[in-house]
Backbone as ProteinMPNN parsed JSONL, in Angstrom:
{"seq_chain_A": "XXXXXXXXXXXXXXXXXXXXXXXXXXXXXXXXXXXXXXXXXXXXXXXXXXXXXXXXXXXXXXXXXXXXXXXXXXXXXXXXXXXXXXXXXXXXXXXXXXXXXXXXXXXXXXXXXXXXXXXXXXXXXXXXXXXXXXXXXXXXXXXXXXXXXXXXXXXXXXXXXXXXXXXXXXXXXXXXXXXXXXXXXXXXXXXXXXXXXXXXXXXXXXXXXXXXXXXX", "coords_chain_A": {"N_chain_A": [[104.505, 94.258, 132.796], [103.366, 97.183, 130.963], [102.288, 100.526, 131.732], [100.485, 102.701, 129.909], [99.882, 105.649, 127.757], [98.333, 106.403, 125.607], [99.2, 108.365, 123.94], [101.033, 108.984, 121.394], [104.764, 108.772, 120.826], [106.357, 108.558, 118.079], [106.372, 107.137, 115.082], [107.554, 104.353, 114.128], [109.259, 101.581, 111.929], [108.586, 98.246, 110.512], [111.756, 96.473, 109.924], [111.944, 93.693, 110.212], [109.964, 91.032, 110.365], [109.62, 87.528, 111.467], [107.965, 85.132, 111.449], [106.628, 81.99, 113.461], [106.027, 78.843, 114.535], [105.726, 79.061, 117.158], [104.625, 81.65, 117.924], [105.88, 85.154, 116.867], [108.413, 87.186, 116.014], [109.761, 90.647, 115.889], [111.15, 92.94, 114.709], [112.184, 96.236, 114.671], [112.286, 99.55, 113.845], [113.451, 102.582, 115.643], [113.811, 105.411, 117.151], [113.624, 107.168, 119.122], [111.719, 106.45, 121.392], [113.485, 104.761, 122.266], [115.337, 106.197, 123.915], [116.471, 105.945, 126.909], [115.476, 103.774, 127.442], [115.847, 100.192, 128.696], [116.484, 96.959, 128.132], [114.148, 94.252, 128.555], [111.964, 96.621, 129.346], [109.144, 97.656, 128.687], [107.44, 98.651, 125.092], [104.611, 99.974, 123.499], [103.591, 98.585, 120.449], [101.425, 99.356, 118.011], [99.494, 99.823, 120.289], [100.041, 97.131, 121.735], [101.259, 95.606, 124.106], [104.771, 95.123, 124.313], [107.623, 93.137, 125.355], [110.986, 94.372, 125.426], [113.373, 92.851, 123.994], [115.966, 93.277, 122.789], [118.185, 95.062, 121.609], [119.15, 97.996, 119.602], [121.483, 100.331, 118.525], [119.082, 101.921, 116.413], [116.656, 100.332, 116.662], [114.979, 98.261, 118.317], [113.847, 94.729, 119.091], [111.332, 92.351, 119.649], [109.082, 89.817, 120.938], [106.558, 88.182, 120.236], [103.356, 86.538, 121.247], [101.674, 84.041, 120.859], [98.792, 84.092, 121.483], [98.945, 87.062, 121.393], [99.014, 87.293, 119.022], [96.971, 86.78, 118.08], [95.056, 87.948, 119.052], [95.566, 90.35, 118.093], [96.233, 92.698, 115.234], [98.816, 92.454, 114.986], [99.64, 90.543, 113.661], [99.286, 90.803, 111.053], [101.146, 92.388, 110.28], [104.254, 93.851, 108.261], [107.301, 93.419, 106.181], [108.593, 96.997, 106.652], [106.125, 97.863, 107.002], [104.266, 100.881, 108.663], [104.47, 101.637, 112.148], [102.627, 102.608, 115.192], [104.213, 103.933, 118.302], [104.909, 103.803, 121.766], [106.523, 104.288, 124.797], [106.801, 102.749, 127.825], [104.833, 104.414, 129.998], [106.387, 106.131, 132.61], [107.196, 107.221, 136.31], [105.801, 109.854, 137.589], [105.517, 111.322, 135.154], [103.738, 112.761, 133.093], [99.936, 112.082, 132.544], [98.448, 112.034, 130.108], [96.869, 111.518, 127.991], [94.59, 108.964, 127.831], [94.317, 105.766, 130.56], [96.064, 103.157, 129.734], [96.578, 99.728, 128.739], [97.869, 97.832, 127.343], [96.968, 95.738, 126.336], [95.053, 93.974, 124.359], [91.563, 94.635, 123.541], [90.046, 93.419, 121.036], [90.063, 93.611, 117.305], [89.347, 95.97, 115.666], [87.698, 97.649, 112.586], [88.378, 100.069, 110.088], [85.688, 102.01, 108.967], [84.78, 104.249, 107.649], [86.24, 107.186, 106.545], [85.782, 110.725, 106.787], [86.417, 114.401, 105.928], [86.829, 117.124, 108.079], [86.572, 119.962, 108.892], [89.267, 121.434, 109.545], [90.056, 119.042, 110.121], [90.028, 115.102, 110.503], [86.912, 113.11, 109.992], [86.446, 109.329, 111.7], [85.059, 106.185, 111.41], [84.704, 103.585, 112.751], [83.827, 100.307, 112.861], [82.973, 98.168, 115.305], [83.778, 94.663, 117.204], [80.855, 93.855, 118.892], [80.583, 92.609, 121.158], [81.811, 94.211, 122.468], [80.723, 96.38, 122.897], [79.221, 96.994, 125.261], [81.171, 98.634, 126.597], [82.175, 100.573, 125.533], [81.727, 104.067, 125.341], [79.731, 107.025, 124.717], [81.674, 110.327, 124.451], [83.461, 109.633, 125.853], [86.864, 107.419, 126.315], [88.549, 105.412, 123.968], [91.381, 103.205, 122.878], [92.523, 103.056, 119.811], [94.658, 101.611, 117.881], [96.236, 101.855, 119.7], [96.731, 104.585, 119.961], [95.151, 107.141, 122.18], [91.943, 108.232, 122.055], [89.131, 110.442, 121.625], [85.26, 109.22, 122.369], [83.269, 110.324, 119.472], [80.485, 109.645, 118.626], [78.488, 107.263, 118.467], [76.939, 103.685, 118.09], [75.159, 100.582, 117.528], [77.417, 98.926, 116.318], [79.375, 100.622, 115.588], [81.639, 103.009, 116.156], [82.877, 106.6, 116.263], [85.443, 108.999, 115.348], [87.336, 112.018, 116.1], [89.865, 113.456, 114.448], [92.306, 115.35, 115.368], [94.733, 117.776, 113.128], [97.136, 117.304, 114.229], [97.725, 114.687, 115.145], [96.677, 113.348, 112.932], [99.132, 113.581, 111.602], [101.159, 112.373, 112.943], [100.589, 109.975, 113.831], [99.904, 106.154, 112.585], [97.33, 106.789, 111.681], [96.636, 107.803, 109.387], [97.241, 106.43, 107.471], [95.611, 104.113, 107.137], [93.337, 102.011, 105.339], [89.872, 102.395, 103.823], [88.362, 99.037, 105.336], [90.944, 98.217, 106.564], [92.026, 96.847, 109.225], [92.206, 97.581, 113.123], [93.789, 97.435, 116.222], [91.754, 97.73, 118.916], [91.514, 98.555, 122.083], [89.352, 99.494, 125.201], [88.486, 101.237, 127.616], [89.89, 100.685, 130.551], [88.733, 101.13, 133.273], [85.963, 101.188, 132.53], [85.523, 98.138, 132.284], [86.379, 97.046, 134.892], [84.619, 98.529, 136.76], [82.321, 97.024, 135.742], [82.965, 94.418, 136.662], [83.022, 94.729, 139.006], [80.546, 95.536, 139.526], [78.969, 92.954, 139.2], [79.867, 91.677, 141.583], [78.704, 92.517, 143.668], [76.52, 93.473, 146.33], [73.804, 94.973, 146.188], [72.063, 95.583, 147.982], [73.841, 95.968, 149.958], [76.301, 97.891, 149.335], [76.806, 101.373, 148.177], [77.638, 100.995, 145.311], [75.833, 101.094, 142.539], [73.954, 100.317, 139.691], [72.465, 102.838, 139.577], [73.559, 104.859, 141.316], [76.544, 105.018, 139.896], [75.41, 106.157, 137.514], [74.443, 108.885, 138.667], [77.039, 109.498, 139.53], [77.623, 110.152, 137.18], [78.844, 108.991, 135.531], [77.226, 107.717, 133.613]], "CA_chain_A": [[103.446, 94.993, 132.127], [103.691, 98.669, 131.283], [101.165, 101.787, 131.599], [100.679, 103.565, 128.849], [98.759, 107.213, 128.007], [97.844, 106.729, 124.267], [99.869, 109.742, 122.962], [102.083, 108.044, 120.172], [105.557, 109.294, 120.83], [106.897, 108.097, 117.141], [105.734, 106.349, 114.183], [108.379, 103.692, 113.819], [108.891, 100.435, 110.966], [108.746, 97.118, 111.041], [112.287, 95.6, 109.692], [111.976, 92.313, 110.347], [109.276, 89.914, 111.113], [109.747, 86.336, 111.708], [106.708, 84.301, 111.618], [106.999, 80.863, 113.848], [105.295, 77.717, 115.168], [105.126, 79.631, 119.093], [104.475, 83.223, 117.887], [106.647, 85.501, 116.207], [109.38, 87.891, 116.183], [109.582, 91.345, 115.562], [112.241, 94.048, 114.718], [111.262, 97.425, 114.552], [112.84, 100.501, 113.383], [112.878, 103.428, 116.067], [114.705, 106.187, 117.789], [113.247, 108.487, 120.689], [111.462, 105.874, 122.371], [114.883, 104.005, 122.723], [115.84, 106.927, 124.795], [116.183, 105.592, 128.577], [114.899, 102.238, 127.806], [116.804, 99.268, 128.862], [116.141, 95.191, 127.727], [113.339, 94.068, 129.751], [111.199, 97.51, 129.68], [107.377, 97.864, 127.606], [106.923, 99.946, 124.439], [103.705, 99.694, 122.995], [103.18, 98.38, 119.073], [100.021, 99.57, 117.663], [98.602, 99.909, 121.162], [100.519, 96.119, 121.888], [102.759, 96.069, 125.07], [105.237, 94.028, 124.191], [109.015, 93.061, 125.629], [112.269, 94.96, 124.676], [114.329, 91.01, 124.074], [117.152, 93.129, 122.197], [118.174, 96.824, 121.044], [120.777, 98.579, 118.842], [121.267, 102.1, 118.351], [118.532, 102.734, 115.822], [115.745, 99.603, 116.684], [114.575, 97.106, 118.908], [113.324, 93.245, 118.5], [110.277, 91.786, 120.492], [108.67, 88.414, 120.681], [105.385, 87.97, 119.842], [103.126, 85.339, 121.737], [100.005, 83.063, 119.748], [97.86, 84.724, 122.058], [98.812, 88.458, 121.177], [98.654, 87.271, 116.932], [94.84, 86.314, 117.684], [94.106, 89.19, 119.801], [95.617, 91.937, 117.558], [97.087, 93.083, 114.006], [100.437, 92.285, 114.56], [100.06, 89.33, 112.599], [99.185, 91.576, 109.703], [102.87, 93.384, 109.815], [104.947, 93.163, 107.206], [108.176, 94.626, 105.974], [108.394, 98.129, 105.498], [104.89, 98.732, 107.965], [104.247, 101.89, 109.548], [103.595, 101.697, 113.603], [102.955, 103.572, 116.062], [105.325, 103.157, 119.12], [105.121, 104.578, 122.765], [107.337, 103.8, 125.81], [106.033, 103.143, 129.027], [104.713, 105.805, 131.426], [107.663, 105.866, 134.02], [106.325, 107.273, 137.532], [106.237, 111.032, 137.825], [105.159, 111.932, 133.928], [101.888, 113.525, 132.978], [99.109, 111.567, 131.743], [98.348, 113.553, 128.907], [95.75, 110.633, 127.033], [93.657, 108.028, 129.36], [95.428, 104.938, 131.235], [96.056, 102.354, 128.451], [97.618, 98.988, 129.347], [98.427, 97.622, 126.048], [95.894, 94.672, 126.305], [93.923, 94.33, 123.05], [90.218, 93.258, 123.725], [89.578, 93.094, 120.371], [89.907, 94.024, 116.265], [87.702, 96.603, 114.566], [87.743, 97.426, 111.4], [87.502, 101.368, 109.228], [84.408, 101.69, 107.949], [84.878, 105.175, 106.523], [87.187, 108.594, 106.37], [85.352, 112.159, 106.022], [87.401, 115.469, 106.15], [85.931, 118.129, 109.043], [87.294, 121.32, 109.042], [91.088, 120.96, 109.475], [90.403, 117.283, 110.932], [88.745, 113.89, 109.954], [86.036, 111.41, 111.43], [86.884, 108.377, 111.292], [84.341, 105.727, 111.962], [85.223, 102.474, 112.609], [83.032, 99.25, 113.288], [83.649, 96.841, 116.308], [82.887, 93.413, 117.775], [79.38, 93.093, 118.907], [80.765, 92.546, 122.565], [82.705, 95.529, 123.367], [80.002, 97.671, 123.022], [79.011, 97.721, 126.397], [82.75, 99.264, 127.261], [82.565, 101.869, 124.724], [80.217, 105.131, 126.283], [79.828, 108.354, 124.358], [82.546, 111.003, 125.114], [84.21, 108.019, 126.121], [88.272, 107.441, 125.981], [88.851, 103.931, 123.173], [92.398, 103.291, 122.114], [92.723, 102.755, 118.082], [96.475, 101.12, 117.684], [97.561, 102.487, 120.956], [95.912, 106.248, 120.102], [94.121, 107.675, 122.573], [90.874, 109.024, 121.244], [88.211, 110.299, 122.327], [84.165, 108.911, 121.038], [82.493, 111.704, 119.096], [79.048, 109.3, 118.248], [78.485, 105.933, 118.793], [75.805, 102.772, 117.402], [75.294, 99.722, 118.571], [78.616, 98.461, 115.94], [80.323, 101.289, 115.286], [81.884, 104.486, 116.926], [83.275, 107.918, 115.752], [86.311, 109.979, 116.598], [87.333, 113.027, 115.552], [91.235, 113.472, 114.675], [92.836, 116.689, 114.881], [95.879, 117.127, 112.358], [98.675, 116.278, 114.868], [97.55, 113.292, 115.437], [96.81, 112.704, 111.709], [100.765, 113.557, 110.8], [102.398, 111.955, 113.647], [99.946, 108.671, 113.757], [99.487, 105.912, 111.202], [95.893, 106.769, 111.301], [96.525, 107.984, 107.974], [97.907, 105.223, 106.556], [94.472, 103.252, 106.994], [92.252, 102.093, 104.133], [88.522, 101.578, 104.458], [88.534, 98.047, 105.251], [91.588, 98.457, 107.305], [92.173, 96.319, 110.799], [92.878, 97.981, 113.563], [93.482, 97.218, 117.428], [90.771, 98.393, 120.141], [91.356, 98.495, 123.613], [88.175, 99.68, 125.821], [88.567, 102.18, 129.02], [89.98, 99.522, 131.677], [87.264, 101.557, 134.037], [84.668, 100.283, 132.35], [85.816, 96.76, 132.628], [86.262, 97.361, 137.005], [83.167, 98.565, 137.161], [81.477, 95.488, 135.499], [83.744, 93.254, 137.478], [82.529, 95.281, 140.543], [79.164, 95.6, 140.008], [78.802, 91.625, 139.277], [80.401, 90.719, 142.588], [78.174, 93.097, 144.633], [75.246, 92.931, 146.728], [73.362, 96.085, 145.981], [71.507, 95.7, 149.069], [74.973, 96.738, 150.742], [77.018, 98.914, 148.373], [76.057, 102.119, 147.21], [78.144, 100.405, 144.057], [74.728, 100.558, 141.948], [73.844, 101.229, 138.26], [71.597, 104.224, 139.661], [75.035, 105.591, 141.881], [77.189, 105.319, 139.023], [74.287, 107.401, 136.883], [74.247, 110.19, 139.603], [78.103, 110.347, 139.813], [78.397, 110.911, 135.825], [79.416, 107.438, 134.967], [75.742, 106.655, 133.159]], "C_chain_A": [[103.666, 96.478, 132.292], [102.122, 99.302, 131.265], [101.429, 102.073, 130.688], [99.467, 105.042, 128.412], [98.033, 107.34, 126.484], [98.6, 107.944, 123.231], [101.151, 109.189, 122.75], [103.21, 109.02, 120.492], [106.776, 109.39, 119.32], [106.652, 107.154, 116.878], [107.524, 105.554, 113.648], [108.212, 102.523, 111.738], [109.28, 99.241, 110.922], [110.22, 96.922, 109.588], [112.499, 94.598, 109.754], [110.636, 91.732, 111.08], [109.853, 88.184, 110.902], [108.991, 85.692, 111.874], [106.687, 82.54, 112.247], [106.198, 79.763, 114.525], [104.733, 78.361, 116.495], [105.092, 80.81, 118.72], [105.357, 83.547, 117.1], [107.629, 86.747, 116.59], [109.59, 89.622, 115.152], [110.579, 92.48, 115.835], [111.894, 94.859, 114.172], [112.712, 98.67, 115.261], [112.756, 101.759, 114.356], [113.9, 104.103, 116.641], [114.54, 107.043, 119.09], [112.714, 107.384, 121.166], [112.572, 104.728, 122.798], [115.531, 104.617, 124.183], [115.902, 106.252, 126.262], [115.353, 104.128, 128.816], [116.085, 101.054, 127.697], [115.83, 98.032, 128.085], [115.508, 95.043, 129.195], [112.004, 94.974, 129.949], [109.873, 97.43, 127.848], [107.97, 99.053, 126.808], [105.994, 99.171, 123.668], [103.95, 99.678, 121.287], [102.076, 98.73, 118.858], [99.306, 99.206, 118.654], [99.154, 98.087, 121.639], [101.429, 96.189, 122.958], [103.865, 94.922, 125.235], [106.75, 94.237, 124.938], [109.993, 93.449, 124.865], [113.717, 93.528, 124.751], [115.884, 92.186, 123.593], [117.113, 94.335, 121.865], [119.572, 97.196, 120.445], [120.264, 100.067, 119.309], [119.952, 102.542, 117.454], [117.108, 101.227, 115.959], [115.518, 98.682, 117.8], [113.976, 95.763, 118.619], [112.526, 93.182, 119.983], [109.834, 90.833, 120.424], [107.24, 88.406, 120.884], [104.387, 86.342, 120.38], [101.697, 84.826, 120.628], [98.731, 83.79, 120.045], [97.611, 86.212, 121.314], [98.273, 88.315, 119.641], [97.309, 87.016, 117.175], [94.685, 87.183, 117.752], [94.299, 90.463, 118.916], [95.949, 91.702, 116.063], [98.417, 92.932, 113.663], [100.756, 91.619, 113.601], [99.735, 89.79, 111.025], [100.688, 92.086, 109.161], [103.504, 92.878, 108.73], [106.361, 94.014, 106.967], [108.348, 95.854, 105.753], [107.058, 99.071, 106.721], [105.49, 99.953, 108.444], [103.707, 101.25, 111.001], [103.405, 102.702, 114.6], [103.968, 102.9, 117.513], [105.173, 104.172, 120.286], [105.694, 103.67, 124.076], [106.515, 103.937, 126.735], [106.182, 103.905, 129.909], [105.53, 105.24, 132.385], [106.957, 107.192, 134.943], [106.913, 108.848, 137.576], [105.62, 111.686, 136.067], [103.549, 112.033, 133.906], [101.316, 112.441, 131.994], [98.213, 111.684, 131.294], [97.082, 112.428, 127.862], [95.088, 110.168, 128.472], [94.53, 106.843, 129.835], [95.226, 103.687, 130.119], [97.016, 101.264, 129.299], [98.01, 97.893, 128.564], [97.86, 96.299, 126.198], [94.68, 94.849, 125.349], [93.053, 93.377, 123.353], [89.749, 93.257, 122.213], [89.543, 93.475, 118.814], [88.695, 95.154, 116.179], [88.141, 97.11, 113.012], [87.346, 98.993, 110.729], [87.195, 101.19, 108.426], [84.357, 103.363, 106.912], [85.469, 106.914, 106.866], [86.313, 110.047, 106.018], [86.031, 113.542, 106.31], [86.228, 116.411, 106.892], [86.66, 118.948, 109.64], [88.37, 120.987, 108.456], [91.446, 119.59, 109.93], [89.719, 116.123, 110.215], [87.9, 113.093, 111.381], [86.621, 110.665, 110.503], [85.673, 107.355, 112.097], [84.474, 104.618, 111.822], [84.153, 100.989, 113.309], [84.143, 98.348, 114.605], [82.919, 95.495, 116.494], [81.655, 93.826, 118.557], [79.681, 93.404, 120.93], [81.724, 93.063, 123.321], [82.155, 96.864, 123.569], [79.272, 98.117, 124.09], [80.088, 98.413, 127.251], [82.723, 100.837, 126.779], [80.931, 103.289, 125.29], [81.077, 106.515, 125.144], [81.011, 109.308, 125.457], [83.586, 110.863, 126.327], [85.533, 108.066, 125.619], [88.452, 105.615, 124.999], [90.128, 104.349, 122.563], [92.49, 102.539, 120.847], [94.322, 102.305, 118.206], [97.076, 101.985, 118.326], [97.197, 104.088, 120.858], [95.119, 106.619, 121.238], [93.008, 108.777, 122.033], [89.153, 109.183, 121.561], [86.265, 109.704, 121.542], [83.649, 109.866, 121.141], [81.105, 111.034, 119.025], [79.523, 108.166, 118.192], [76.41, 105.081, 118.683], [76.034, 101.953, 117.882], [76.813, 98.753, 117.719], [79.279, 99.322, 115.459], [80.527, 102.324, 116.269], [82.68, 105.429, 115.951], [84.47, 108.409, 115.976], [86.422, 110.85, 115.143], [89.179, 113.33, 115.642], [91.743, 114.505, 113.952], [94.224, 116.317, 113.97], [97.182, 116.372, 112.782], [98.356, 115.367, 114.797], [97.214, 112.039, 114.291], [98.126, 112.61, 111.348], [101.308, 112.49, 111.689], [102.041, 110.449, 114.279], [99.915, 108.081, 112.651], [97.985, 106.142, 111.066], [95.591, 107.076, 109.575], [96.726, 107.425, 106.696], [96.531, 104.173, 106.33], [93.826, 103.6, 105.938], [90.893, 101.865, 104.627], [88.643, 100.041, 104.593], [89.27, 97.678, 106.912], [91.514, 97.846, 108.773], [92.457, 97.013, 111.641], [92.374, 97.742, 115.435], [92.665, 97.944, 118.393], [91.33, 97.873, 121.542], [90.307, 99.589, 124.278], [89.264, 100.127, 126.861], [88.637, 101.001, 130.178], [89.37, 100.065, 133.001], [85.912, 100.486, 133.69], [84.559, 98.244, 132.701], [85.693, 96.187, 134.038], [85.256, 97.489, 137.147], [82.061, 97.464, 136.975], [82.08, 94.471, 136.327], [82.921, 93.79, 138.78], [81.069, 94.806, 141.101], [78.233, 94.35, 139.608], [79.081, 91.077, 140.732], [79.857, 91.481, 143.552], [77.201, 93.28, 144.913], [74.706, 94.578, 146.882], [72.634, 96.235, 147.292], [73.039, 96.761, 150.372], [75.929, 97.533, 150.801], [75.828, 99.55, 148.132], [76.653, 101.982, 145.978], [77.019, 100.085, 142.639], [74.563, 101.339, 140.805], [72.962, 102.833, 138.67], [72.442, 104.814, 140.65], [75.765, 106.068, 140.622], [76.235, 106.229, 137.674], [74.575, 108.895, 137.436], [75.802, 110.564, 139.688], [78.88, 110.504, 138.225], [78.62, 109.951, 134.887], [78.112, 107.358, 133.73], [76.173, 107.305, 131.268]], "O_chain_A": [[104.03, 97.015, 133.338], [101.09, 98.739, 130.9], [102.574, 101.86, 130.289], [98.346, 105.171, 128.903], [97.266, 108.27, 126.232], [98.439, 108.188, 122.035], [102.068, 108.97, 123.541], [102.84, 110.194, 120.487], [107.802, 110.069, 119.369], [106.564, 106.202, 117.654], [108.396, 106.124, 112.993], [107.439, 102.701, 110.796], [110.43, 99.038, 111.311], [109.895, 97.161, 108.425], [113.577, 94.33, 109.222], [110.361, 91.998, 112.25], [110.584, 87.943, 109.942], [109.204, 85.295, 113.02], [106.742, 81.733, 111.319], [105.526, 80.328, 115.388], [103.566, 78.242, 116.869], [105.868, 81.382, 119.487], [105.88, 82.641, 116.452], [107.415, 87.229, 117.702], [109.551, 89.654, 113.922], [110.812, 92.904, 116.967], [111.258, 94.663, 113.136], [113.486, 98.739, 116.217], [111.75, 102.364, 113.986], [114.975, 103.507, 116.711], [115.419, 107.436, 119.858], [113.707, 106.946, 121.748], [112.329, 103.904, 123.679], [116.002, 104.01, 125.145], [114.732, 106.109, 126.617], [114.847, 103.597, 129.805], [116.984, 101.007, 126.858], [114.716, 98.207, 127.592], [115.877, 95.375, 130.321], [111.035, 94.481, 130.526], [109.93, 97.245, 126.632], [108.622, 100.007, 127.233], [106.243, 98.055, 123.212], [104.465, 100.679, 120.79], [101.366, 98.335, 119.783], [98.434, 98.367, 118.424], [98.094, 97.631, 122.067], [102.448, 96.854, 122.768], [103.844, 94.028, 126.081], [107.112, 95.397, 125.13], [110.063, 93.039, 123.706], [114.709, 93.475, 125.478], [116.933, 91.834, 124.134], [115.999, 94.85, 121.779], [120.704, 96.808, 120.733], [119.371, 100.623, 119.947], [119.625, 103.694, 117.739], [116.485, 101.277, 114.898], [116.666, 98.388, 118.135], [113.461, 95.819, 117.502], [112.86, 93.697, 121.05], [110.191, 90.483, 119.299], [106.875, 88.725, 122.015], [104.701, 85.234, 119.944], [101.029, 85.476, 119.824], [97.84, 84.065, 119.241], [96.55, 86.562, 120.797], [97.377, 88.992, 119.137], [96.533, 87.09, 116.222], [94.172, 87.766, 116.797], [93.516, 91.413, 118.906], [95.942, 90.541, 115.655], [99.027, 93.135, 112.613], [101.696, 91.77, 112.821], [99.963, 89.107, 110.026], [101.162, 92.136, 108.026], [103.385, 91.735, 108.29], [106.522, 95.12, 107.484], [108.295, 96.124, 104.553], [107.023, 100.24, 107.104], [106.686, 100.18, 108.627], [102.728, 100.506, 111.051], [104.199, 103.638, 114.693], [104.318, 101.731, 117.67], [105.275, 105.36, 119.981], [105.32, 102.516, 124.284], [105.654, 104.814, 126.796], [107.196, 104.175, 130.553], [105.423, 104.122, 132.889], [106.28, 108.049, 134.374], [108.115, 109.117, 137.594], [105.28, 112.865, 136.162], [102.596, 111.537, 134.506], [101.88, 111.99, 130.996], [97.116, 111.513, 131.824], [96.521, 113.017, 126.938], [95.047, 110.654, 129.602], [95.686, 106.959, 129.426], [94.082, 103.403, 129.763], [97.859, 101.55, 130.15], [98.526, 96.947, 129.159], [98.823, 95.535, 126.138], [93.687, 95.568, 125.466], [93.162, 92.156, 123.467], [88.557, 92.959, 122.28], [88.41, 93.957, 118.799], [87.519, 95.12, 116.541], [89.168, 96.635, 112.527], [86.15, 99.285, 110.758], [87.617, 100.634, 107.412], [83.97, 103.474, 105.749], [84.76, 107.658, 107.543], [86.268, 110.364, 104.829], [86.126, 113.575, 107.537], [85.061, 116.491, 106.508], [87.291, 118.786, 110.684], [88.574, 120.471, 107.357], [92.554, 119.079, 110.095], [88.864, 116.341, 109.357], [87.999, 112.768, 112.564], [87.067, 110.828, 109.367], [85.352, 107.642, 113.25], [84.402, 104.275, 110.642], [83.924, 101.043, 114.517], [85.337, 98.075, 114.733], [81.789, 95.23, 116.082], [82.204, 94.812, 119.05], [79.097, 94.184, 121.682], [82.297, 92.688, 124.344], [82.594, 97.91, 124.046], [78.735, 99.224, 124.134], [79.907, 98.712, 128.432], [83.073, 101.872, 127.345], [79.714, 103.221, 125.461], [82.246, 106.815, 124.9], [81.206, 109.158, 126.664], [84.159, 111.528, 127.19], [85.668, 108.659, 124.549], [88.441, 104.645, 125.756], [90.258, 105.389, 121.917], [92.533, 101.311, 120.923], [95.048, 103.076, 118.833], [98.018, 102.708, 118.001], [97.464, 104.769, 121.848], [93.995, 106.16, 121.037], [93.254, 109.931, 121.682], [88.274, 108.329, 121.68], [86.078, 109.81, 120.33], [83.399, 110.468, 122.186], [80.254, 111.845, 119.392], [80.697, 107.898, 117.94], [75.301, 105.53, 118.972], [76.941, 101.96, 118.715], [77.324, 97.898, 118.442], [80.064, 98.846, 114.639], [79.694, 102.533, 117.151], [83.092, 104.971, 114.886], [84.727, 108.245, 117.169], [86.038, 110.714, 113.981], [89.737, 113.409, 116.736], [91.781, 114.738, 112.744], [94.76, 115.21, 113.924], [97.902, 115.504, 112.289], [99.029, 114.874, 113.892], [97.289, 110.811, 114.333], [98.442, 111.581, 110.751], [101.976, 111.632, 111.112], [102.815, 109.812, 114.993], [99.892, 108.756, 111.621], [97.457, 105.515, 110.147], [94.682, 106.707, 108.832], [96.533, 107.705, 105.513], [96.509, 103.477, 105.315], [93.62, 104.727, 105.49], [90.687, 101.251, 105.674], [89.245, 99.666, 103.587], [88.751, 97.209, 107.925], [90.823, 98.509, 109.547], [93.427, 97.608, 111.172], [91.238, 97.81, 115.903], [93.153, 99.046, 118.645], [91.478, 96.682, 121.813], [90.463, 100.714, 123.803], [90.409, 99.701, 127.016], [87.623, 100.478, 130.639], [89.552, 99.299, 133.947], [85.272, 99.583, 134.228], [83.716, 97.493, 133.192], [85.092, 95.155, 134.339], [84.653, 96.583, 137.722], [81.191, 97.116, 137.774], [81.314, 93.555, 136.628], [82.213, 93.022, 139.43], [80.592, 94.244, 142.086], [77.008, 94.469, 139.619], [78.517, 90.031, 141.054], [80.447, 91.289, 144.615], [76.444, 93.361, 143.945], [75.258, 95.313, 147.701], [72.711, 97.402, 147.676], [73.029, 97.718, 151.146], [76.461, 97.942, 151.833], [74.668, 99.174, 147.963], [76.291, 102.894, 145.234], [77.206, 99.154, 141.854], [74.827, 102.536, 140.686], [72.989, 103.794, 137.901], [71.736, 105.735, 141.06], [75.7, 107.241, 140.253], [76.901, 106.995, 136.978], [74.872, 109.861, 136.733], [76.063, 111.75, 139.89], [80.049, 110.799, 137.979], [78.59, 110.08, 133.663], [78.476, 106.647, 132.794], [75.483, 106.937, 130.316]]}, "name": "protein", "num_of_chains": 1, "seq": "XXXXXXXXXXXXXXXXXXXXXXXXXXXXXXXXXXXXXXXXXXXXXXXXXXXXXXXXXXXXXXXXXXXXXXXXXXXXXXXXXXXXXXXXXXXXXXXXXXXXXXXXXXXXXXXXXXXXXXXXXXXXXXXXXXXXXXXXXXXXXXXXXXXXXXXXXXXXXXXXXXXXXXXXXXXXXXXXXXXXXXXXXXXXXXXXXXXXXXXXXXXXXXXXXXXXXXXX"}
């Protein structure tokens, strides 16, 4: 399993899928995140952390499990796709987005594009039961983006995407409609794990702690 920081290092393309009884197979078009990666090492697909099975000079191939095609968009790919693509954080580099670990909890879906200033919102609907993960001014990864929430409802959220991140992401490639992978702040997730398995009587581990130290 790799780390990852959300800041897309190159928008790759899918040459080859393979669609199969146990998952599927996936060859993908790329060049800088090749750099220093061996067979064996994570680069994230649209926020996906998948295995490097095979590599040339100008792509890599990955294998795709049943599990990951439920959980994400991959199974959308097609020839030709745009992705985004980032290598995993190796020990000593700055982590320049939030801690991402290429575990998709779940689809959402853009609900609609408006131009602001030199940037866009983008506001995208989610499942129902990720919305206790997602917190105002809050870190949610969009297909492996890190991004931060500008406004948030009880099924949708906001962001706000400056132009880099429009040129050098497919964010721009999305239609309204449009699928796209969520992963939730793996904080928020610890903390619910935490503060289920603890006896408030004996932790200061308590929703009115985590209030007072910023968390609320």
């Amino acid at each position: 399993m790799g780390i990852f920081t959300g800041l897309i290092q190159e928008t790759g393309r899918v040459r080859r899928i393979d669609r199969r009884a146990d998952g599927a197979f996936l060859s993908i078009e790329a060049r800088i995140v090749l750099e220093g990666t061996r067979l064996g090492d994570s680069i994230s697909i649209n926020g996906v952390d998948l295995t490097v099975v095979k590599m040339s000079a100008d792509s890599f191939d990955a294998d795709v499990s049943l599990e990951t095609l439920r959980r994400s968009t991959l199974g959308d790919l097609h020839t030709g796709s745009r992705v985004n693509l980032e290598r995993a954080l190796a020990v000593g580099e700055r982590l320049g987005g939030h801690m991402v670990q290429g575990h998709i909890d779940g689809t959402g879906e853009l609900a609609s594009v408006t131009p602001e200033g030199n940037a866009y919102r983008m506001r995208f609907r989610f499942p129902r039961e990720l919305g206790r993960y997602i917190a105002l001014k809050g870190s949610i990864a969009v297909d492996g983006i890190s991004l931060t929430v500008a406004a948030l409802s009880q099924d949708w959220f906001e962001v706000a995407v400056i132009p880099h991140t429009w040129r050098e992401t497919t964010l721009g490639d999305l239609k309204r409609g449009s699928r796209v992978n969520l992963e939730v702040d793996v904080l928020a997730k610890y903390v619910e794990r935490l503060m289920s398995h603890t006896d408030s009587k004996e932790s200061r581990l308590t929703a009115e702690y985590l209030t007072e130290m910023g968390y609320g």
